[in-house]
C-alpha positions in Angstrom: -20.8 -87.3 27.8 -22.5 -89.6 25.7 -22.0 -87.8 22.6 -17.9 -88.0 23.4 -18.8 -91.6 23.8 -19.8 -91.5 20.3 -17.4 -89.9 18.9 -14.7 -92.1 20.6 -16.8 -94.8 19.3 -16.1 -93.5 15.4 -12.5 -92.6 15.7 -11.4 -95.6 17.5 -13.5 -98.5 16.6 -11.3 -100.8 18.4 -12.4 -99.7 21.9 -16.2 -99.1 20.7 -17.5 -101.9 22.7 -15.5 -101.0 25.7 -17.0 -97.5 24.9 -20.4 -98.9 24.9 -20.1 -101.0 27.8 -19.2 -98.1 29.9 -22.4 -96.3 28.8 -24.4 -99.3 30.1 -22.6 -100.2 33.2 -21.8 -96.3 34.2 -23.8 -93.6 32.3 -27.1 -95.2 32.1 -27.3 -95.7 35.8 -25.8 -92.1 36.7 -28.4 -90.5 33.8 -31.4 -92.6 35.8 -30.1 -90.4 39.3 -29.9 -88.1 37.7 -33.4 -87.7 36.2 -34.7 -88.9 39.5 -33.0 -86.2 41.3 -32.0 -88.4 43.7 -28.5 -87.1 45.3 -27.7 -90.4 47.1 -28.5 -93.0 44.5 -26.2 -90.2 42.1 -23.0 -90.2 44.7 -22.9 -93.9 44.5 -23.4 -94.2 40.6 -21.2 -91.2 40.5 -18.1 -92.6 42.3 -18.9 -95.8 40.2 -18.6 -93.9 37.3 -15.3 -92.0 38.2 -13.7 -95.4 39.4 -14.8 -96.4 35.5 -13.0 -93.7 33.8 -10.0 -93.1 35.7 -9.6 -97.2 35.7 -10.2 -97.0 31.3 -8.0 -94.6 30.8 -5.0 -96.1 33.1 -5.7 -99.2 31.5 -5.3 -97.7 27.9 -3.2 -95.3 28.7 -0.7 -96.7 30.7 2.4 -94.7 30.6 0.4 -92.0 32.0 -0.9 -94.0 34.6 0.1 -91.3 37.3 -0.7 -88.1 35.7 -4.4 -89.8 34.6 -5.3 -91.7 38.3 -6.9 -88.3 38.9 -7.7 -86.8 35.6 -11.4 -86.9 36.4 -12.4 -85.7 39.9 -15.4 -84.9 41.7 -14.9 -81.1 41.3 -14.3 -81.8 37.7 -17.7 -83.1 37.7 -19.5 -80.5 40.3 -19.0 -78.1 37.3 -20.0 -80.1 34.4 -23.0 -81.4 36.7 -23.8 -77.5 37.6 -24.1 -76.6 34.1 -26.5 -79.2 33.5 -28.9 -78.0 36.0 -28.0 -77.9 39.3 -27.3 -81.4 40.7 -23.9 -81.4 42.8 -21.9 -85.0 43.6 -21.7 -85.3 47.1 
């Protein structure tokens, strides 16, 4: 995730330091669960997280407010997660 961060970041410089205030607020915190393996701390930094990009993206985006509300969802993430090694939201 971080590495899409980055690249959002080059190609559109006008949003880096939202970009890089979501990585502090969101993905740092979720990262720390996640290394900690700790599932409950990681549902509540998860849905904070979701909240965060779902609320961006509206916000940026918003002529596809309706089609985007649910863009990112917590099965969206159970798969990503899975890949990573086994940690599951909720």
């Amino acid at each position: 995730m971080r590495e899409i961060q980055e690249v959002g970041e080059t190609t559109r410089p006008g949003r880096a330091a939202s970009l890089k205030a979501f990585e502090s607020t969101y993905l740092d915190p979720l990262e720390k669960t996640i290394k900690a393996k700790n599932s409950k701390e990681f549902d509540t930094a998860f849905n904070s997280a979701l909240k965060g990009c779902n609320s961006c993206h509206v916000s940026h985006e918003p002529r596809h407010q309706s089609s985007l509300s649910g863009l990112f969802t917590v099965s969206f993430f159970d798969t990503v997660l899975g890949k990573l090694g086994g940690v599951k939201s909720g």
